[in-house]
C-alpha angles and dihedrals in degrees: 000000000000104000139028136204137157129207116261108196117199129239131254084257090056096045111048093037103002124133094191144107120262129183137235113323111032106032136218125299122190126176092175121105112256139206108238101283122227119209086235115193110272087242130014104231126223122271125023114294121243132231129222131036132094134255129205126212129205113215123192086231150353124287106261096195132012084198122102084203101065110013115121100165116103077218092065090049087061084060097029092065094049105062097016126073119207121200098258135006136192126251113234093276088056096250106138116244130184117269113145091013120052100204131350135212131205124198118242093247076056091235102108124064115177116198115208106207136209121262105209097059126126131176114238082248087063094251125127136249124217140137096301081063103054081049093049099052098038093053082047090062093046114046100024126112115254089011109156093202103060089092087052082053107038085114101065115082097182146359119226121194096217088179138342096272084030127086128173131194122207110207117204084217133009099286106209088182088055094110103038094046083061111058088061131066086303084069105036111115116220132173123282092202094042084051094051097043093053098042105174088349086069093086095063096027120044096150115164093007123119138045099233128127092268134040127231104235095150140041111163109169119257089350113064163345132210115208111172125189121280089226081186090057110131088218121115141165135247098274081051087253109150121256152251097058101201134070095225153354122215111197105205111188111212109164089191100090088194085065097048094056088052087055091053089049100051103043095253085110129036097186152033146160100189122059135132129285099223074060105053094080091062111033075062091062101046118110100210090045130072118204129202139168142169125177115292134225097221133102140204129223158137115262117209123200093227089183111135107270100035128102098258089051081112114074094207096062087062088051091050090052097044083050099051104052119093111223102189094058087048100058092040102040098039112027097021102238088312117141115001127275107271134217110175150353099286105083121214099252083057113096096232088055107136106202090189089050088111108146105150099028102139117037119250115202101165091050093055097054084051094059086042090058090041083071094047100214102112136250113354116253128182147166107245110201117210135187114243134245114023119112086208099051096049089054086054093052099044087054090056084043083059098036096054088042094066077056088055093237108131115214117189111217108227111179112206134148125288090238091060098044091058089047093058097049097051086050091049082222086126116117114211119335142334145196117256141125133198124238098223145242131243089240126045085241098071086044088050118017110064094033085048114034120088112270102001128143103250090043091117095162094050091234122175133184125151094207093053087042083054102051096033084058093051098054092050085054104048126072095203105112094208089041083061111047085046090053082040090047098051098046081058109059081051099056095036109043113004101039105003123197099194145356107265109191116152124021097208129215130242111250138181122189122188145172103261093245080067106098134170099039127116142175116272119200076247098062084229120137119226105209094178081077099049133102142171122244113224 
C-alpha cells in the first residue's frame, strides 16, 4: 500500500485553547487571531500551472442528491465538494485546516464554539454569505424533515449571529466530532434563495447555489454533469494565482468499473478515484496513466434489516454469517490485496484503530451452522441485495454467495440499483441483507455513531442497544483522547461481536488514478478528489 499516515489526536490543551494543527479525529482550535486564510494547494507543483481545458471524470454512479441535506450517497460527495464550501476541510494528511471560517474558539466548559467568517465570499446566485447564513443552513439540517444530518448535529442546541462575519454554536454537551462533522455536508454552506426557488426540485437542480470553486450548469440523469469554473472563487494558490485552474469538469457516472478503465485508457477520462483491484498492476505500469493510493477511511460491509418480523431479527444469524465469511479470500480473490481485511466500523488511519481487534480472523463454518440450529428454524435463507452493474461487485457477491453456502446458509443474489437499494434501507423495507459500504469519516464517530445509535439516520440495520447508545454518547462528550478510543473500543466489541449490527469485512483505500497531463491532484483519507487544484499539462 503507497502511503502511509496515522491519526494524531490532539490534547485537552489543544483542544480547549490550541493554535495548532491536529490530525484526523479531534480537529484544529485556534483562539488566536488570524490573517484571512487561502486553501492553498498541499504542494505547489513545478512549473507554472496552466489555466483552460477541460477534465472528465469517471464516477462509479450517478449523484442521488445535490442536497447536503439529504444526500446519503459517497457519489454525491464527489459533486458535493466541488460547487459547495463547508466551514472548515482537511489537508491530504486529514489535519483540519480553516476554509469558510477563518479561525474558530471554544469556551473553557467546551460548550461554546465561535466561527469567525470570511468576509469575500459570494454564492454562484450573487448573494452573500455571512453569518445569517451559517445559522440558516445549520438550523435546516437540523430541524428539516428528511434531513440525513440531524444525527452529525444532535449536539448544538442553538446558532447566534454574534455579528454579521461571527457565528456561535451552543452545544447541549462538549461535542469532540464538532470539527470533523463539519468539514462534510453538515458544514457545507448553500444558498438560502437558490433553496427556496427550487423548493423540491432543489435535489436534482442546484444550480447557482453554492459558493463553492466550480458552478453547477448541467445535471442529465445517469450521463453527465457540468460543472464550470466559479471565475469569482477566494481561493488561491500558493504564488497567489486564482483558482480553480480548469475551464470545466464533466462527471460521467459508469457503474461498470471495467469501462471506466477503458475510458482512462482511451483518453475519454482523465480521472478517477474508483477502479478495480485485479486493475491496479497494471494501471501502475501504464505509461499514459499515474496511480496513486493512502489508507482509507471506508468500510465495507452487509447490512441486515434486524426489525421484528425479518429474517435478522435474530442476532445470532448475523453472527453466523460474520463468522462464516472468509476475509482473506476476499481481499485477495476479489480486490487483489488492495485495501486491508476488516472487522468492524473504526479504519486503520482513525486514532481509536485496534490492529489486534481480529474477531472473526479465520472462518468458522461449522460454528456457524451450530448457532443456526441453535435458533431451530431451519437453514438460513435470506434476500441479498446487490448494486447493479459492476462486474467486481457481483463476483464479490457471488464469493460470499460460496463461502455461506459451506455454512449451509443460503443467500439469494437480487441486482438492483444502488439508488434502490438506499431507498430501501432508509425505509427498513429491506428483507434480509444488502451490499453497501460507507465512504468514511475523518473521526470514528462519523464511521459509528449515526449507523449504530438507536434511531439515527444511517442506522440502516435498525440496531439498538442502551449500553452502546451509552458509551457511544460518552466518547462524543468527552475531549480526552484515550478516554475516548477505551469508550470507542468497547462499543465495539458489542456491536461487532456480541450483538452485531452488521458484517464488516475490508477497510478500502483511498485512490486516485489520472492521465499523466493531469497534474496537481493527490489522494485525500476521503477519496474525494479536490479539481480546484487540477491542471493540464500542455
Amino acid at each position: 500500500m503507497a502511503g502511509s499516515f496515522r491519526i494524531r489526536p490532539i490534547s485537552r490543551r489543544e483542544f480547549l485553547a490550541g493554535g495548532a494543527a491536529a490530525a484526523l479525529g479531534l480537529g484544529l482550535w485556534s483562539c488566536a487571531p488570524a490573517a484571512p486564510s487561502q486553501p492553498a494547494a498541499p504542494q505547489q507543483p513545478a512549473g507554472q500551472p496552466n489555466y483552460g481545458g477541460t477534465l472528465v471524470f469517471v464516477l462509479e454512479d450517478d449523484v442521488i442528491d445535490f442536497d447536503p441535506m439529504r444526500s446519503r450517497a459517497f457519489v454525491d460527495r464527489n459533486v458535493h465538494y466541488q460547487i459547495y464550501d463547508s466551514l472548515v476541510r482537511i489537508d491530504p494528511k486529514g489535519n483540519i485546516i480553516p476554509w469558510l471560517a477563518e479561525r474558530w474558539e471554544i469556551s473553557p466548559d467546551g460548550k461554546t464554539v465561535t466561527f469567525y467568517l470570511r468576509q469575500d465570499v459570494k454564492f454562484h446566485d450573487g448573494t452573500t454569505f455571512d453569518a445569517s447564513v451559517v445559522k440558516w443552513n445549520i438550523e435546516r439540517y437540523i430541524t428539516a424533515e428528511g434531513s440525513a444530518r440531524k444525527g452529525e448535529l444532535e449536539p448544538v442546541a442553538s446558532i447566534d449571529v454574534v455579528n454579521t462575519y461571527t457565528v456561535r454554536f451552543n452545544l447541549k454537551t462538549p461535542f469532540s466530532p464538532l470539527l470533523a462533522q463539519l468539514v462534510d455536508r453538515a458544514g457545507m454552506m448553500v444558498s438560502p434563495k437558490a433553496v427556496e426557488a427550487a423548493g423540491a426540485d432543489f435535489t436534482r437542480k442546484a444550480f447557482k447555489a453554492g459558493t463553492g470553486p466550480f458552478i453547477l450548469t448541467e445535471a442529465v440523469k445517469d450521463d453527465h454533469i457540468t460543472l464550470e469554473r466559479n471565475p469569482e472563487w477566494w481561493g488561491k494558490d500558493q504564488l497567489g494565482n486564482r483558482l480553480p485552474y480548469v475551464d470545466k469538469v464533466i462527471v460521467r457516472p459508469i457503474t461498470n468499473s471495467d469501462v471506466r478503465l477503458a475510458n482512462l485508457r482511451t483518453g475519454e477520462a482523465q480521472v478517477a478515484n474508483n477502479i478495480a483491484g485485479k486493475d491496479v498492476a497494471s494501471v501502475k505500469s501504464d505509461p499514459t496513466l499515474s496511480y496513486q493510493e493512502i489508507p482509507g477511511l471506508a468500510f465495507a460491509s452487509m447490512i441486515p434489516n434486524r426489525r421484528p418480523g425479518f429474517v435478522f431479527s435474530e442476532p445470532r444469524y448475523i453472527k453466523a454469517v460474520a463468522m462464516a465469511l472468509d476475509r482473506r479470500e476476499i481481499l485477495d480473490r476479489v480486490f487483489f490485496g488492495v485495501g486491508t481485511v476488516g472487522y468492524g466500523a473504526i479504519a486503520p488511519p482513525h486514532f481509536a484503530y485496534d490492529p489486534n481487534f481480529k474477531p472473526f480472523e479465520r472462518p468458522d463454518p461449522e460454528g456457524a451452522k451450530r448457532l443456526v440450529a441453535e435458533v431451530g428454524r431451519g437453514q438460513l435463507q435470506f434476500e441479498f441485495l446487490v448494486p447493479s452493474g459492476d462486474p467486481q461487485t457481483l463476483q464479490l457477491a457471488q464469493l460470499i454467495q460460496a463461502q455461506l453456502a459451506k455454512a449451509d446458509i443460503k443467500a439469494e443474489i437480487v441486482q438492483m440499483e444502488f439508488a434502490q437499494i438506499l431507498q430501501l434501507q432508509s425505509e427498513k423495507t429491506f428483507k434480509g441483507m444488502t451490499l453497501v459500504g460507507w465512504s468514511g469519516r475523518i473521526d470514528p464517530d462519523g464511521n459509528v455513531y449515526d449507523h449504530i445509535y438507536t434511531g439515527r439516520p444511517f442506522n440502516d440495520s435498525s440496531y439498538s442497544n442502551p449500553e452502546v447508545d451509552k458509551l457511544l454518547d460518552e466518547q462524543r462528550a468527552t475531549t480526552d483522547v484515550n478516554r475516548r478510543r477505551e469508550l470507542l473500543r468497547r462499543a465495539e466489541q458489542i456491536y461487532v461481536v456480541d450483538d452485531p449490527a452488521r458484517v464488516w469485512y475490508r477497510f478500502g483505500v483511498a485512490m486516485l488514478v489520472t492521465n499523466r497531463r493531469v497534474k496537481g491532484l493527490e489522494p485525500y483519507p476521503d477519496q474525494i478528489v479536490r479539481f480546484q487544484y487540477a491542471w493540464l499539462e500542455k
